[in-house]
C-alpha atoms as one frame of an Amber mdcrd trajectory, in Angstrom:
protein
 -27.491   7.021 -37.998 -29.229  10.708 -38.293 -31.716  11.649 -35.887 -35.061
  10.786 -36.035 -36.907  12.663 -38.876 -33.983  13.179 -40.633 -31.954  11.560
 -43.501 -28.443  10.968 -44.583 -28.837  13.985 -47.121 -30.663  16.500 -44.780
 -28.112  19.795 -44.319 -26.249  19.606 -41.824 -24.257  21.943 -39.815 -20.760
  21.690 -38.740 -17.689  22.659 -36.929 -14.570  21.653 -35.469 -15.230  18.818
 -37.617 -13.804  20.889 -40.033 -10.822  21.457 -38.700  -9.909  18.496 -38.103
 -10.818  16.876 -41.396  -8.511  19.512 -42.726  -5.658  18.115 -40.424  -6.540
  14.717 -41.900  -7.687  13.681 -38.818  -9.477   9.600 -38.169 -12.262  10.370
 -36.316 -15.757   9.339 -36.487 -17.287  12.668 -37.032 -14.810  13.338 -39.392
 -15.443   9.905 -41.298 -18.512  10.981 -41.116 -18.183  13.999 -42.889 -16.447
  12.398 -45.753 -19.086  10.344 -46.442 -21.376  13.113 -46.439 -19.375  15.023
 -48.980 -18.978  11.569 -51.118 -22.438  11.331 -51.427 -23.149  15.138 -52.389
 -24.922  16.277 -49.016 -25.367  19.894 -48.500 -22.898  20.868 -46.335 -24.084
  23.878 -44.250 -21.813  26.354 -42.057 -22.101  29.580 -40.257 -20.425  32.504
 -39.959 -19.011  31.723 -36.370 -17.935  28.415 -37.980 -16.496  30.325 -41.270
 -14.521  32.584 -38.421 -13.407  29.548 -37.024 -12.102  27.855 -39.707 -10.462
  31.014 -41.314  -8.565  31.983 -38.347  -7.253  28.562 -37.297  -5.045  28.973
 -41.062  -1.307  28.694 -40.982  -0.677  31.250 -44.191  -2.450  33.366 -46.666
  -2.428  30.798 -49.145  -4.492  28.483 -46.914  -7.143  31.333 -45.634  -7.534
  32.305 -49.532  -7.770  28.555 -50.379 -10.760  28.055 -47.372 -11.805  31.142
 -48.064 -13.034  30.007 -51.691 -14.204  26.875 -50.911 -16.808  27.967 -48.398
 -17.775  30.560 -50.605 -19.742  28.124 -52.228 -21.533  26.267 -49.583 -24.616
  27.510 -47.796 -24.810  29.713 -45.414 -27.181  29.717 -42.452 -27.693  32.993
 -40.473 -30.017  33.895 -37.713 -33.739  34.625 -39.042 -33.328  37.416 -36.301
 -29.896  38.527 -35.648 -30.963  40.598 -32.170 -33.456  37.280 -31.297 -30.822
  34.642 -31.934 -28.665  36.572 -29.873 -30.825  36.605 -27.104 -31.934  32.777
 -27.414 -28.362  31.897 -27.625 -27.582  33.791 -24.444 -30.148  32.120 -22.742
 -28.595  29.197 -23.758 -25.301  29.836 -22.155 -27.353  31.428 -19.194 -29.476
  28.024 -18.485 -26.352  26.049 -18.308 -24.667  28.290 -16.407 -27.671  27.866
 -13.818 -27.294  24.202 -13.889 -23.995  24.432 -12.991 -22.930  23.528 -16.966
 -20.271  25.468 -18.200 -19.982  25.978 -22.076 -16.853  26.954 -23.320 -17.362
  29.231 -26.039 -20.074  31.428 -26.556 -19.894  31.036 -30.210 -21.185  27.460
 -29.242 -24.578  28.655 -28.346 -25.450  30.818 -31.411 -23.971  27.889 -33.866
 -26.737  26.132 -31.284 -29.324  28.149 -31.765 -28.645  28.595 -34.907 -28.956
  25.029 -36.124 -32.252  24.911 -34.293 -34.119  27.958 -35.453 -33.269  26.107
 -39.280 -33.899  22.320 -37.841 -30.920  20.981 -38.804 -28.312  18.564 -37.311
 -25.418  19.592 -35.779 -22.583  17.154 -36.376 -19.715  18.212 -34.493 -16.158
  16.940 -32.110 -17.233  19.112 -29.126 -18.762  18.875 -25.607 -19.808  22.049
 -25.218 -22.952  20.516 -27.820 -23.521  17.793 -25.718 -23.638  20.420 -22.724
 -26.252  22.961 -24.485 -28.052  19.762 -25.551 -28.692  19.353 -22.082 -30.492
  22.437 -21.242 -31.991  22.493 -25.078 -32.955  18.605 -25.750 -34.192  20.221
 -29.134 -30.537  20.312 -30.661 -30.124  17.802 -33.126 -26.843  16.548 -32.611
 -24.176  13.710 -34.367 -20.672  13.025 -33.007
């Protein structure tokens, strides 16, 4: 079910769920994901999750074959590279003060990032349900 406000076809943002629909992984998020691509959703990345995907690839055949494919889907990027930065460090500095500990800092500008655009974030990774905590605004799907 999307969160409220939203529907099945709203862009959405994602990441590990990447990677592990391109291991062929059975997972909800990933099922998910299918079913979004079935039905001709706009899949949305960023470049954190481009980097991500790219440099989790075995060979050069695989990073040119990625490489193509998410040439052609949307891009979001900050609407202010220096302000994102700061909002996503503030982020990682509010759960850090709650005693929250995020993993990656990547995680907080894909965050922010997903909120400055009001999208939903559907994703395999706790460090989203941790910056949820401190920023109840993230729209988030496992």
């Amino acid at each position: 079910m999307p969160a409220p406000g939203t529907s099945d076809l709203e862009p959405r943002r994602y990441t590990s769920v990447w990677i592990d629909f391109f291991r062929a992984s059975d997972t909800p998020p990933v099922r998910r994901l299918k079913e979004l691509l079935q039905a001709g959703a706009d899949i949305c990345v960023t470049p954190q999750i481009l980097q991500e995907i790219l440099q989790g690839t075995r060979d050069e055949g695989q990073f040119d074959k990625y490489l193509r494919y998410f040439a052609s889907q949307p891009v979001l990027r900050p609407r202010d590279a220096v302000g994102c930065a700061v909002a996503a460090a503030r982020l990682y500095f509010d759960c850090r003060r709650r005693g929250i500990t995020v993993r990656s800092s990547n995680d907080c500008l894909i965050a922010q990032i997903a909120m400055e655009h009001d999208v939903a974030l559907l994703h395999d990774d706790t460090d989203f349900e941790h910056i949820a905590k401190v920023a109840p605004e993230l729209r988030q799907r496992r």
